[in-house]
Backbone as a printed PyTorch tensor [residue, N CA C, xyz], in Angstrom:
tensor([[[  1.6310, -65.2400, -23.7170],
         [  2.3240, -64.0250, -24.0310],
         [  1.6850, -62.8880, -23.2210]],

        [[  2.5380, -62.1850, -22.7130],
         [  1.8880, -61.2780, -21.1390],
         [  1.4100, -60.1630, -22.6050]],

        [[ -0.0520, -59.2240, -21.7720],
         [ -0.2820, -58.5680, -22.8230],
         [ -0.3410, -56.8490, -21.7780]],

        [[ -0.2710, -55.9250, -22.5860],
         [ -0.3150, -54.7670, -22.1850],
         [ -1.6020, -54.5970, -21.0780]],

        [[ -1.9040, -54.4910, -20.0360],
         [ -3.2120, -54.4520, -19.7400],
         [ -3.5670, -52.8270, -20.1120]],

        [[ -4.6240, -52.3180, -19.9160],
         [ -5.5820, -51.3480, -19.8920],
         [ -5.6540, -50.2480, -18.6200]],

        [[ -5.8920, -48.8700, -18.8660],
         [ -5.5350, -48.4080, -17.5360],
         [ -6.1420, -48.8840, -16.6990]],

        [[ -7.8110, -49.5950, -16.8900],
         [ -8.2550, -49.8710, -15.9320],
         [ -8.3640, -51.3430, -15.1750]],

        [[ -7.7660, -51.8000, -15.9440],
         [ -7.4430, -53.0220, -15.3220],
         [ -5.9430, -52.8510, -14.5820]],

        [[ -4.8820, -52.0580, -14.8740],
         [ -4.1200, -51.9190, -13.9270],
         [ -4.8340, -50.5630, -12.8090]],

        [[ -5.5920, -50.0100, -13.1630],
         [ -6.0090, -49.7000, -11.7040],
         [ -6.9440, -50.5820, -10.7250]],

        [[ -7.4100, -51.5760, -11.4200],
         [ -7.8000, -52.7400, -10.3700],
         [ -6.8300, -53.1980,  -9.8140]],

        [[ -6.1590, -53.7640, -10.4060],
         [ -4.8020, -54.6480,  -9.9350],
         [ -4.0610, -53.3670,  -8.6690]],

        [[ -4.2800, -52.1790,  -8.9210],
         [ -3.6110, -51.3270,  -7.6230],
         [ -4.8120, -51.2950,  -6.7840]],

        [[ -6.0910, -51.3470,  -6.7000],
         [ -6.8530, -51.1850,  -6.0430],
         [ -7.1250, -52.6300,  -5.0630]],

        [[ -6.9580, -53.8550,  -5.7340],
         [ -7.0970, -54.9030,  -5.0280],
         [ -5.2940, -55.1530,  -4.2340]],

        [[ -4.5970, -54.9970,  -4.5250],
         [ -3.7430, -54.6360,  -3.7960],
         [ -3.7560, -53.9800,  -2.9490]],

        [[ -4.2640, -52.8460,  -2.6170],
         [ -4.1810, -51.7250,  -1.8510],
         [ -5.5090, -52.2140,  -0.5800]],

        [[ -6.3190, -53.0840,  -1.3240],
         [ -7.3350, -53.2840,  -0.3430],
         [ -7.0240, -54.8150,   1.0000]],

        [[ -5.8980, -55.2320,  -0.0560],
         [ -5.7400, -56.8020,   0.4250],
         [ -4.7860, -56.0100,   1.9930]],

        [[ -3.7900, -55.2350,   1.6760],
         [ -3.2680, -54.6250,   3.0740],
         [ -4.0800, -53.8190,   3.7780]],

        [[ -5.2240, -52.8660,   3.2570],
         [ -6.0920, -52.4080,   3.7700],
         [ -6.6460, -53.7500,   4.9630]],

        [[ -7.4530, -54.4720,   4.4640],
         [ -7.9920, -55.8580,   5.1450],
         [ -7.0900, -56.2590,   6.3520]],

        [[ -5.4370, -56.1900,   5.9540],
         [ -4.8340, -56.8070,   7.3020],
         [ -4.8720, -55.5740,   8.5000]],

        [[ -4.7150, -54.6350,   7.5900],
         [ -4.7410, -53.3290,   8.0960],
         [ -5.5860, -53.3500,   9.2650]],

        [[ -7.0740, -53.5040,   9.0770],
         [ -8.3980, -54.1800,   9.9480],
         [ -8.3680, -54.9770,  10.5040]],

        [[ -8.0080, -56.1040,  10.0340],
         [ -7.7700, -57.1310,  11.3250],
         [ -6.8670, -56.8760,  12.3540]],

        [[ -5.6900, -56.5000,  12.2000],
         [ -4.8140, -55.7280,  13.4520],
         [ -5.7570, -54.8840,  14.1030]],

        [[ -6.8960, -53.8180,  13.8570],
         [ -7.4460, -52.7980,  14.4880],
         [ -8.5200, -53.5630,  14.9080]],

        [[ -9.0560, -54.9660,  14.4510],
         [-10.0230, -55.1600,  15.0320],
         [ -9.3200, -56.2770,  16.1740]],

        [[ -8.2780, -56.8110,  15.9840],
         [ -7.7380, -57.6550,  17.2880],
         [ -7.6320, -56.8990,  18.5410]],

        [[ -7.0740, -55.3320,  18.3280],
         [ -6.7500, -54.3910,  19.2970],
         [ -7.7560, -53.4190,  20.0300]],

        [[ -8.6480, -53.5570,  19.0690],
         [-10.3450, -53.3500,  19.9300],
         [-10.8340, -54.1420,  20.5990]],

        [[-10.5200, -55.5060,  20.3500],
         [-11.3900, -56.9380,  20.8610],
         [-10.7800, -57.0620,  22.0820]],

        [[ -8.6040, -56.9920,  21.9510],
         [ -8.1500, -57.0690,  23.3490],
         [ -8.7880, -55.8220,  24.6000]],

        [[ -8.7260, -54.7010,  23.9160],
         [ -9.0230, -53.6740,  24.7170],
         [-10.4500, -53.8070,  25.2100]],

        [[-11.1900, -54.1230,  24.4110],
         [-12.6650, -54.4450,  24.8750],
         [-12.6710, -55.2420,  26.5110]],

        [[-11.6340, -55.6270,  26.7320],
         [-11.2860, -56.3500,  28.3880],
         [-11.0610, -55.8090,  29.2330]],

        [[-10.5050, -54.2880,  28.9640],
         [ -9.4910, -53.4900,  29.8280],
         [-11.0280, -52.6090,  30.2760]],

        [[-10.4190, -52.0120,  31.7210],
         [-11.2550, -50.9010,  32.5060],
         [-10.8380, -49.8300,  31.7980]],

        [[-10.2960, -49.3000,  31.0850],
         [ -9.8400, -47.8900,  30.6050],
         [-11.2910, -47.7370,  29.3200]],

        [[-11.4020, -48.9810,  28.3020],
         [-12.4910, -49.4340,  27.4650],
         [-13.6660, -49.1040,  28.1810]],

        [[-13.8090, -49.5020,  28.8430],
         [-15.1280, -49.5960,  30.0130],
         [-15.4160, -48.5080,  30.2750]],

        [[-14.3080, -47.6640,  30.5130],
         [-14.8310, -46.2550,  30.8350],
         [-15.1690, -45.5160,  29.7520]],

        [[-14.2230, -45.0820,  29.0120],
         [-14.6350, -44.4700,  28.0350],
         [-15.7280, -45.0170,  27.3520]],

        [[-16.5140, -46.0880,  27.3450],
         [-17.5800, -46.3610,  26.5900],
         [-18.1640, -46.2000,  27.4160]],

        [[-18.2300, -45.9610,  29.0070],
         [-19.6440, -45.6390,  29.7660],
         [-19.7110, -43.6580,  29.9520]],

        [[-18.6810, -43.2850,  29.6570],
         [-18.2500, -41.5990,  29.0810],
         [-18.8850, -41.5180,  28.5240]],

        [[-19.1470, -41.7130,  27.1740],
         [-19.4070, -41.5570,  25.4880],
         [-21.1600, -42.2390,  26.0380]],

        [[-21.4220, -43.5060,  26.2340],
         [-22.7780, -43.2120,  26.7730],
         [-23.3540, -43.8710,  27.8600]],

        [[-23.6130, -42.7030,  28.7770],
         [-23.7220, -42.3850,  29.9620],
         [-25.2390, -42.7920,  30.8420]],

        [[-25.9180, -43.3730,  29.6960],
         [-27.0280, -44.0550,  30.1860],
         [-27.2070, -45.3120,  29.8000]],

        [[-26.1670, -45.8330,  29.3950],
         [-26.4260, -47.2810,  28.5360],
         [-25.8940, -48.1230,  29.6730]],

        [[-26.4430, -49.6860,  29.5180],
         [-25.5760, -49.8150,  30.4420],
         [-24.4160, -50.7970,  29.8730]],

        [[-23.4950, -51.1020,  30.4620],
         [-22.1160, -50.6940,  30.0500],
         [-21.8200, -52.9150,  29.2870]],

        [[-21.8910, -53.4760,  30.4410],
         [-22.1630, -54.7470,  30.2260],
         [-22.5340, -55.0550,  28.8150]],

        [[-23.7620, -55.0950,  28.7370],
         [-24.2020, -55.6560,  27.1010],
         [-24.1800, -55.0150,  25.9860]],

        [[-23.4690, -53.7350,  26.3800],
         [-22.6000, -52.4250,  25.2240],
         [-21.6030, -53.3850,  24.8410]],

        [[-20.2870, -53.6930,  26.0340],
         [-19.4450, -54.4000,  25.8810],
         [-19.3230, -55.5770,  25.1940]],

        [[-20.5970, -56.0840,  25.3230],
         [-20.6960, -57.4920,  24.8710],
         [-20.9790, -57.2920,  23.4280]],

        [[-21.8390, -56.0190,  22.8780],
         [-22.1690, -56.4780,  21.5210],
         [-20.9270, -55.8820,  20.5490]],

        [[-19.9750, -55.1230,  21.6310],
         [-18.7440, -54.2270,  20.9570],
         [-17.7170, -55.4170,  20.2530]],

        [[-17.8810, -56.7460,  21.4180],
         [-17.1050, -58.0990,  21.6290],
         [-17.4640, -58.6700,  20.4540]],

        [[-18.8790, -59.2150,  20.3070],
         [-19.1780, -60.1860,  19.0830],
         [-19.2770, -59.3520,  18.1790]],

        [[-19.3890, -58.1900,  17.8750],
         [-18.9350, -57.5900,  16.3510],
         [-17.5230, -57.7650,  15.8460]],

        [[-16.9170, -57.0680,  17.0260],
         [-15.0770, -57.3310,  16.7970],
         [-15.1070, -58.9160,  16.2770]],

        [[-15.4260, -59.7770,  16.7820],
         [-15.1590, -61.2230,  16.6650],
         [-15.7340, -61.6470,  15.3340]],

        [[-16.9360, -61.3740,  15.2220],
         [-17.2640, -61.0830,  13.6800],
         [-16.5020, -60.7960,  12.7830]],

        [[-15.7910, -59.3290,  12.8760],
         [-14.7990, -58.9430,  11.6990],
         [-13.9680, -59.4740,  11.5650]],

        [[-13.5500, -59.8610,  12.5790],
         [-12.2350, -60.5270,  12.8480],
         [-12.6140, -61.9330,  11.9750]],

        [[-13.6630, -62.4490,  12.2320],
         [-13.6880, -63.9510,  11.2390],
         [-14.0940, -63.4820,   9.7760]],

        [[-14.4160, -62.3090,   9.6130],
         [-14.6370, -61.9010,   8.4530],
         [-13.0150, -61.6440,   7.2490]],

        [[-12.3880, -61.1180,   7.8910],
         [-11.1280, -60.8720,   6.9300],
         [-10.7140, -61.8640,   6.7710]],

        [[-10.4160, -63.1300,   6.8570],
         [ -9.9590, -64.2900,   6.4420],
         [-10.7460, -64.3200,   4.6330]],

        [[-12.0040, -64.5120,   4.7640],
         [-12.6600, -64.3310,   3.6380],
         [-12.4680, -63.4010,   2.8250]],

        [[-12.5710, -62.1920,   3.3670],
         [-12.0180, -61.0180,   2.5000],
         [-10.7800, -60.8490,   1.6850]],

        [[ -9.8380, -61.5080,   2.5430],
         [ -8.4480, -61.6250,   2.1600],
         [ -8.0510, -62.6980,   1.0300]],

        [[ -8.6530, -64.2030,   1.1620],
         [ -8.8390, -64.7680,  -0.0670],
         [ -9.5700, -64.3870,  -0.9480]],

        [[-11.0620, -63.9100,  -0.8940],
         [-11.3040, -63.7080,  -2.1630],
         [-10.6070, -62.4780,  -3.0150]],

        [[-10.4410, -61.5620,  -2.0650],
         [ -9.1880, -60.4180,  -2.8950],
         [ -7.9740, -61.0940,  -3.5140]],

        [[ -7.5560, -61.8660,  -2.5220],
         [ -6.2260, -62.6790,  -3.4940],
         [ -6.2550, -63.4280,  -5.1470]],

        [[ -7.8370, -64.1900,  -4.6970],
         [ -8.2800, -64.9650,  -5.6170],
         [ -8.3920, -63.9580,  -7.1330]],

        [[ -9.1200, -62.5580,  -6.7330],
         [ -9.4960, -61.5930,  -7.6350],
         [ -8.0930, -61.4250,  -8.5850]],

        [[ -7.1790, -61.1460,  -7.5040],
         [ -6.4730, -60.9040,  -8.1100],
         [ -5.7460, -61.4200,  -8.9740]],

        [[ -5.2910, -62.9920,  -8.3510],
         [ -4.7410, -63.4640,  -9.4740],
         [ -5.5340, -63.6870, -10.5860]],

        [[ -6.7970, -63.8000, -10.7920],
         [ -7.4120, -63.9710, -12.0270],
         [ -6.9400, -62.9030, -13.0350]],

        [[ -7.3260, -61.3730, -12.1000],
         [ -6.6460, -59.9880, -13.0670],
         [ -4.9730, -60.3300, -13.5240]],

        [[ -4.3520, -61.3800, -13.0220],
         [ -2.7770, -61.6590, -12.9820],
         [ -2.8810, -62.5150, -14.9060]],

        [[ -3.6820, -63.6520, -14.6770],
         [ -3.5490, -63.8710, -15.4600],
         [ -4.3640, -63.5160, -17.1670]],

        [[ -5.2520, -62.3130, -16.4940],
         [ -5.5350, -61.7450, -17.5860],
         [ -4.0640, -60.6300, -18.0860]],

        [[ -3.4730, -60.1280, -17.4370],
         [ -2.1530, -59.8690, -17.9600],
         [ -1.1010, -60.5850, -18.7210]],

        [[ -1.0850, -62.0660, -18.0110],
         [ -0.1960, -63.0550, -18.3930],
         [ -0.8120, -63.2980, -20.1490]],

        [[ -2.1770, -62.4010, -20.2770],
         [ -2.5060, -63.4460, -21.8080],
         [ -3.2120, -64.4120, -21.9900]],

        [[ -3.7530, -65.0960, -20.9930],
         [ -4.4760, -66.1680, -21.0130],
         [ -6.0910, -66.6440, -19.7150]],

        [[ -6.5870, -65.2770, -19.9560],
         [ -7.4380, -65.7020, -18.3510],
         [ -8.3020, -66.9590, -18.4980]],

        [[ -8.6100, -67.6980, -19.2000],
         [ -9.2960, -68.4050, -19.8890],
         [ -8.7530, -70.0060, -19.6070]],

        [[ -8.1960, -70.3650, -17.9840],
         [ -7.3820, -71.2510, -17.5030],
         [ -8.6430, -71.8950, -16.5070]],

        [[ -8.2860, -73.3630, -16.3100],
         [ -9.0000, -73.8530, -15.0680],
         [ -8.9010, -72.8610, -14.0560]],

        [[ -7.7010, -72.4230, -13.7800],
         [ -7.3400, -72.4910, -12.2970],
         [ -8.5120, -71.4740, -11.7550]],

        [[ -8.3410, -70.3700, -13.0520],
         [ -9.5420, -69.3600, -12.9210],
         [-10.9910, -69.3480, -12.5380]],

        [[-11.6690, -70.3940, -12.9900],
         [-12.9330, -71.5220, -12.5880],
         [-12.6530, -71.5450, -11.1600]],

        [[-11.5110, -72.2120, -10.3750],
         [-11.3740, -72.6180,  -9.3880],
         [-11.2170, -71.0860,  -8.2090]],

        [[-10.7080, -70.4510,  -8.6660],
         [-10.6740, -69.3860,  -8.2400],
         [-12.7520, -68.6120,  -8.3840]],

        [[-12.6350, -68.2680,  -9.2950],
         [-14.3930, -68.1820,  -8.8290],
         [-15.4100, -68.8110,  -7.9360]],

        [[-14.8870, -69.8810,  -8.0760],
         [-15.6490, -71.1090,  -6.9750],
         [-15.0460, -70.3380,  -5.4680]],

        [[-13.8220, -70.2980,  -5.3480],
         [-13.3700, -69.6500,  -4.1920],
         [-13.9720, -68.4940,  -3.6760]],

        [[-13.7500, -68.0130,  -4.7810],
         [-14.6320, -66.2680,  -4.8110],
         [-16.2620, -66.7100,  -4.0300]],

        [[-16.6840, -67.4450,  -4.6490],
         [-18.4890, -67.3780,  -4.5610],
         [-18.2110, -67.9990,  -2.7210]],

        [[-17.6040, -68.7130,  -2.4950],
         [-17.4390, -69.5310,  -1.2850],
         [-17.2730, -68.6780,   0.0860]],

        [[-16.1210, -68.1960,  -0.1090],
         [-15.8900, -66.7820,   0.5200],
         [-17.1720, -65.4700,   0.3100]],

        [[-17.4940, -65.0460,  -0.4780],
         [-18.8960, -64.5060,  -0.3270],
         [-19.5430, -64.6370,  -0.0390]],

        [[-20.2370, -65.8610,  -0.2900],
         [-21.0250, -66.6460,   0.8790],
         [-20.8860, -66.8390,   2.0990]],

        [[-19.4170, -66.9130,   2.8010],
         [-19.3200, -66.5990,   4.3850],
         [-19.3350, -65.4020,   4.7540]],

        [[-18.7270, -64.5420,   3.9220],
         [-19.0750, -63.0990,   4.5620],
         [-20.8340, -62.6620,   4.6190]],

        [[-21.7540, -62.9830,   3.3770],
         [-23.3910, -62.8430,   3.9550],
         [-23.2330, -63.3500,   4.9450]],

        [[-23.3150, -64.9650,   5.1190],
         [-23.6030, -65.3200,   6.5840],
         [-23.1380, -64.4110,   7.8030]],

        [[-21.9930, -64.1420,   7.6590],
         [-21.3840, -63.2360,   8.5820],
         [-22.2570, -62.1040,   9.2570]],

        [[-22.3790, -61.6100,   7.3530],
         [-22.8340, -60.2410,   7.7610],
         [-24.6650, -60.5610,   8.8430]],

        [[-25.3120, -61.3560,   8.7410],
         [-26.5630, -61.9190,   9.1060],
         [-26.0770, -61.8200,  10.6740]],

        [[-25.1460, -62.3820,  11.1460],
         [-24.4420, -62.2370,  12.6690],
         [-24.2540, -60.4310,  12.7920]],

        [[-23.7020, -59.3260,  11.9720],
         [-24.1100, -58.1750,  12.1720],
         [-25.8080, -57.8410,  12.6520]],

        [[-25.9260, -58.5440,  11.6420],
         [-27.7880, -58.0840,  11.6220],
         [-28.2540, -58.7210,  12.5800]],

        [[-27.8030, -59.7850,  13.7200],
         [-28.6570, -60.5690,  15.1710],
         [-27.9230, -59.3530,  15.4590]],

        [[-26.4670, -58.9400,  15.8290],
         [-26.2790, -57.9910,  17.0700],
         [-26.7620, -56.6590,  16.8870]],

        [[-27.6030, -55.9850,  15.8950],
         [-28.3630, -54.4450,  15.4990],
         [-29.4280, -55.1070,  16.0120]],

        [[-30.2980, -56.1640,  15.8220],
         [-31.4640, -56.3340,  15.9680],
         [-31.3600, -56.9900,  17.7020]],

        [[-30.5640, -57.2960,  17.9780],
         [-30.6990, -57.4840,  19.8260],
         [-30.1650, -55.9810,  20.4770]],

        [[-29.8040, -55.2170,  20.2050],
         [-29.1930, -54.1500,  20.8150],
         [-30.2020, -52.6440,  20.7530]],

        [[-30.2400, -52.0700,  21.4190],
         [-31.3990, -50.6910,  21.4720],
         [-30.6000, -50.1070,  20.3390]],

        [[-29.5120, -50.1790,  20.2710],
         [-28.9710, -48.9950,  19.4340],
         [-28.2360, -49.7150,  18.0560]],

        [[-29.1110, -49.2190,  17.0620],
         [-28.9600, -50.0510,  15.5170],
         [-27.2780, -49.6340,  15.3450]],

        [[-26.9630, -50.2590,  14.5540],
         [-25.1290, -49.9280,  14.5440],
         [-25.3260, -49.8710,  12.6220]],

        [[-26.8200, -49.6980,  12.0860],
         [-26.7620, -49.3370,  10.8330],
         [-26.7010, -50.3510,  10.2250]],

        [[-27.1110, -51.7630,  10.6030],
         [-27.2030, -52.6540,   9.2090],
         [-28.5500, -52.6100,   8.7630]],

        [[-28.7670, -53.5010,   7.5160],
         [-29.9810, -53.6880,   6.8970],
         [-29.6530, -54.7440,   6.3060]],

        [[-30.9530, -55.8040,   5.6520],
         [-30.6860, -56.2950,   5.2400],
         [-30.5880, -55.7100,   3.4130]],

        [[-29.5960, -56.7880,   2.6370],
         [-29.3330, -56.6170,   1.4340],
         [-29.3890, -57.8780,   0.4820]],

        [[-29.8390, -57.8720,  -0.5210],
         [-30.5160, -59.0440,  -1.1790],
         [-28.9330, -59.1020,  -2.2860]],

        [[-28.7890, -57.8710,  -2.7420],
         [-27.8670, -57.6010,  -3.8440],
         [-26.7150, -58.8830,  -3.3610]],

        [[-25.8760, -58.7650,  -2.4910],
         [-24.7740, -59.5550,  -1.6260],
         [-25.3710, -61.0560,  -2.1870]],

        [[-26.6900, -61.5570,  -1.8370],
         [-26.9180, -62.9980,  -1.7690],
         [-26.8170, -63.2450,  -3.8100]],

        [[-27.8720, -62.7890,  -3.7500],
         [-27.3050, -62.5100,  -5.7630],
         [-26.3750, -62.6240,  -6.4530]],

        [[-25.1620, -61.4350,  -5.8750],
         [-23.7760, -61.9590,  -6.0120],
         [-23.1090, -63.5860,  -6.0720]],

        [[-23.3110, -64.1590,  -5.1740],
         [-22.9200, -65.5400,  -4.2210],
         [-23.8730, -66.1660,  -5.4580]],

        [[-25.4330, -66.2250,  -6.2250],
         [-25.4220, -67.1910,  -6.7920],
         [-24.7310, -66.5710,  -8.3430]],

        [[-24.5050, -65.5230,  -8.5760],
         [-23.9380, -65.0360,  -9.9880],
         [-22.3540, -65.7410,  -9.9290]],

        [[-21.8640, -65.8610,  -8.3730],
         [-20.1420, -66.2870,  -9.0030],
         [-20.2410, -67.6830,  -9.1180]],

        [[-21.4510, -68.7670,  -8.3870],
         [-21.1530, -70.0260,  -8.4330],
         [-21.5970, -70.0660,  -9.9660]],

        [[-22.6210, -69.7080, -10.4830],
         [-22.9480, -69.7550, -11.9750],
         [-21.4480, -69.5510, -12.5920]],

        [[-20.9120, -68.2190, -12.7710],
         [-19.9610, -67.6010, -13.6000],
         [-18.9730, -68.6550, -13.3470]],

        [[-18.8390, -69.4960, -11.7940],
         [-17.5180, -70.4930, -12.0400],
         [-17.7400, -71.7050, -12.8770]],

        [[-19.1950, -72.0060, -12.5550],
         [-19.5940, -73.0180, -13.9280],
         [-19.2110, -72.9500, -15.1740]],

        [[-19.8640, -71.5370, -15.7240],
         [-19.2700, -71.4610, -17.1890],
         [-18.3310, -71.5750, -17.5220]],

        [[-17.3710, -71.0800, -16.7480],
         [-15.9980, -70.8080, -17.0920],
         [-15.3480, -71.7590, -16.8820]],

        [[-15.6680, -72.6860, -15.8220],
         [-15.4090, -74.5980, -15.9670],
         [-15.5970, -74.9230, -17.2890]],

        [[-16.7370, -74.6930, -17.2090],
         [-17.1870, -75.3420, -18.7120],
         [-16.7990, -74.8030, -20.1470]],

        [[-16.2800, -73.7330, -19.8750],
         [-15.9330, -73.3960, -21.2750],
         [-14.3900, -73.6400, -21.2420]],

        [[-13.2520, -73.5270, -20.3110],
         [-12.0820, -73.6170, -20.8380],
         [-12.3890, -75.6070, -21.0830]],

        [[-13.0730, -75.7700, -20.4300],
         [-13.0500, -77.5110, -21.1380],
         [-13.3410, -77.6480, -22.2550]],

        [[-14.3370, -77.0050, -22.5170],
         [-14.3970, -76.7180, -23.7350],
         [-13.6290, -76.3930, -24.9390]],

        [[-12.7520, -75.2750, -24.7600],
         [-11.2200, -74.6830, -25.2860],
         [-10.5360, -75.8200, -25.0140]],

        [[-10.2190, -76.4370, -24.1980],
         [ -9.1830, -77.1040, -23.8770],
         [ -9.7560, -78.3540, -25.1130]],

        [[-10.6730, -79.2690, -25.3680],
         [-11.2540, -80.0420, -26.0700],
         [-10.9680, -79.2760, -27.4200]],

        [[-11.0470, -78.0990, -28.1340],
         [-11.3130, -77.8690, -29.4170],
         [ -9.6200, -78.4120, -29.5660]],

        [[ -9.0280, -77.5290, -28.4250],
         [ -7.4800, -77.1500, -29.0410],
         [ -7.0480, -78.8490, -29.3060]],

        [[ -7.6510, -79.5480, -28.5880],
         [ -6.8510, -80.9600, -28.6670],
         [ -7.5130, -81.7880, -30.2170]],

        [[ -8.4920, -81.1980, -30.4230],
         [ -9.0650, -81.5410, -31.9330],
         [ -8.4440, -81.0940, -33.3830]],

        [[ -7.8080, -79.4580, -32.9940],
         [ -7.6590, -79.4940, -34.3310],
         [ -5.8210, -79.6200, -34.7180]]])
């Protein structure tokens, strides 16, 4: 039985929406940086902007970041999907479903490629003179073991539910 949600759970549900096109949003801007990253017009304006760098291994680390993000929104984009339908079926009345388990597992999986990912940010700041602002972050890896836990439980407990209901 679908239940009224809460304002703030329908402002998640607009916010993970809004982020899931946001995400494609990025990948289009990061395909169109990566192509342009080829062109002499790129070249210039990044040897404009800085004028003592040299231009080559600018280019190159402009390349494997783009390529980075670019393998990054795949992940982003499922686990937002995943988010969401879980918030779907906490509307529907029932979040308390396998599929939901399975969806966390997804979640933690996808989080886990984006750290790794992000670690490929952190080789191209740490090979390049000029930091592009990463650091490392412990919080992110934490995350990744809190959702494989949280998909456990929640394995384990609708089996659980699912076992009482067939008992009584």
């Amino acid at each position: 039985m679908p239940i009224q949600l809460s304002q703030t759970m329908r402002s998640v549900l607009i916010l993970l929406r809004l982020l899931i096109v946001l995400n494609l949003v990025a990948l289009a801007g990061f395909v169109v940086i990566m192509v342009a990253s080829f062109t002499s017009i790129f070249a210039a304006s990044l040897s404009a902007t800085n004028p003592e760098a040299a231009i080559k291994p600018l280019l190159l680390s402009v390349r494997v970041v783009m390529a980075i993000a670019i393998l990054m929104t795949p992940f982003a984009h499922l686990l937002l999907t995943r988010l969401r339908n879980i918030v779907e079926t906490v509307r529907a009345g029932d979040p308390f479903v396998p599929g939901n388990a399975r969806h966390l597992h997804t979640i933690a999986w996808c989080l886990f490629a984006l750290q790794l990912l992000d670690l490929g940010f952190g080789a191209v700041s740490l090979a390049t003179e000029d930091s592009i602002g990463w650091s490392f972050a412990l919080t992110g890896w934490i995350a990744v073991v809190l959702l494989f836990v949280l998909a456990k439980v929640f394995e384990h407990g609708t089996t659980m539910r699912d076992e009482l209901a067939g008992t009584v």
